[in-house]
N, C-alpha and C positions, 0 to 999 in steps of 0.2 A: 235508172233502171235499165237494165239491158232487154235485149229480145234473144231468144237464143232460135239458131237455124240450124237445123240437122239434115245432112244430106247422106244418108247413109247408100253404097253401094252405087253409087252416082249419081248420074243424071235424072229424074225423077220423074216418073209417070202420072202421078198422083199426090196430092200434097192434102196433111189435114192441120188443123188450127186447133192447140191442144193448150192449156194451161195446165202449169206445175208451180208447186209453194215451195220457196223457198227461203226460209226461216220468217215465216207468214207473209211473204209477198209474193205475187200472183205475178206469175212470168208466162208470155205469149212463144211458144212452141212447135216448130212448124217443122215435122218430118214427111220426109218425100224418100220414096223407094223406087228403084227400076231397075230390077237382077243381073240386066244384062252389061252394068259392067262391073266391074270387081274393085271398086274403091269407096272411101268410106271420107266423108268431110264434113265439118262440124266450124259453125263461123256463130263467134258470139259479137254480136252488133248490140255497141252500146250507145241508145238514142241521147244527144244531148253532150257527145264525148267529142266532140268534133270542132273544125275551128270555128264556129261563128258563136259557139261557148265558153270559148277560154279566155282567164283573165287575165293573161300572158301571151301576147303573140307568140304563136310555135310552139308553146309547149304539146297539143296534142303529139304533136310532129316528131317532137323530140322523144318525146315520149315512145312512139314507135320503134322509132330508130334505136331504143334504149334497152327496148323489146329483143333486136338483133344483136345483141353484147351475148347473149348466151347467158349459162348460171355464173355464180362467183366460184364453183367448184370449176366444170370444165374452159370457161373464157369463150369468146365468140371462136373462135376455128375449131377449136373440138368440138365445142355444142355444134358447130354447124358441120364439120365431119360426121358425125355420129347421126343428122336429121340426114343427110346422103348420103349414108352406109344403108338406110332402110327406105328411100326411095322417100320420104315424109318432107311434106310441105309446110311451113309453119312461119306464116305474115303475120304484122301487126300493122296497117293504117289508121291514116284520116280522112275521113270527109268533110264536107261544111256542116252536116250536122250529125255525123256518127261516126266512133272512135270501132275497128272492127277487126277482130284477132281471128283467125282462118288455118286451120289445121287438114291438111289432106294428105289420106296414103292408100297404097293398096290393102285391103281390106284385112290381110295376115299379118302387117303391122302397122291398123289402124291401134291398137290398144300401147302398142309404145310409142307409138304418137302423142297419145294420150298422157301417159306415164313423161314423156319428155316436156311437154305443155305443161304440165302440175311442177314439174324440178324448175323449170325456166321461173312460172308464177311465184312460186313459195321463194326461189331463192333467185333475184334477178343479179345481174351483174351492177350493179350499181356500186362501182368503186371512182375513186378518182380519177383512175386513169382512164378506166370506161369512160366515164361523164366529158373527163376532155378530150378524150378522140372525139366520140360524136361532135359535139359543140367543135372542134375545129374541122368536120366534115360540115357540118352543119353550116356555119358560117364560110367556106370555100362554095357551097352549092349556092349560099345568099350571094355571095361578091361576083360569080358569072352568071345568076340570071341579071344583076346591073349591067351586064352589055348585054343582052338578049333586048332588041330594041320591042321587040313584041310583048314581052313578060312586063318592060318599066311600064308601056302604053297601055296594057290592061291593068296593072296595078295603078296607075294614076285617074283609068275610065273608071274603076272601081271606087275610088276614092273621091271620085264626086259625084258620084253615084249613091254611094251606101256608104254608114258610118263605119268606123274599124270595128270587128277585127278584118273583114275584106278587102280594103284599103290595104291593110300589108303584108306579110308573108303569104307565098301561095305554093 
């Protein structure tokens, strides 16, 4: 189940704790308003999406990054042209226990922010050649944290520390 965070108009003076149904389950809603600055951000935080959830090391991860291929219509550079022709922000991470998608713009083209977030959703890039770019960024980003003598050292204090998924990909 997700938590959805609405930040409309920016930074937020006030914040209320609202439930809304959707398709009969009760989703926790948190809008916050503060006029004074002129952008609009909407981050849905999915509890339980994150690594110490997956039954695949890295897949959240990957999953992200899969996020940034764009649609199968425009490919990642035009999808990602077109989110910088309107100033629009639009991440997908991980955390240890939340998977969390984040859209921000100025507030005259928060709605095709919107409208871009729904084409990306409905229709991802997930083609072959997507899937292997990532996975060989992916794994070039695994092969130099192995000499990152910090990254091996907390991945092995991790690992007798706490059972996997922690132990590995970070």
């Amino acid at each position: 189940i997700g938590v959805i965070l609405f930040f409309l108009e920016g930074m937020l003076m006030s914040a209320q704790l609202e439930h809304i149904e959707i398709k009969g389950v009760s989703v926790p809603h948190i809008h916050e308003k503060d006029p004074t600055l002129p952008i609009g951000s909407v981050q849905l935080v999915f509890k339980g999406g994150g690594q110490l959830f997956e039954d695949k090391e890295g897949l959240s991860r990957f999953s992200a990054k899969m996020l940034g291929e764009g649609t199968k219509e425009l490919g990642a550079a035009e999808f990602a042209a077109k989110l910088e022709r309107y100033a629009i922000e639009l991440n997908a991470n991980r955390g240890n226990e939340t998977f969390v998608i984040e859209l921000t713009a100025l507030k005259e083209y928060f709605d095709k922010g919107l409208q871009l977030a729904a084409q990306l959703f409905e229709n991802p890039n997930i083609t072959k050649d997507s899937v292997e770019k990532v996975a060989t960024m992916f794994h070039g980003e695994l092969a130099a944290k192995e000499n990152n003598y910090d990254h091996v050292a907390n991945r092995e204090l991790n690992g007798l520390l706490y059972e996997a998924p922690l132990a590995g990909y970070t």
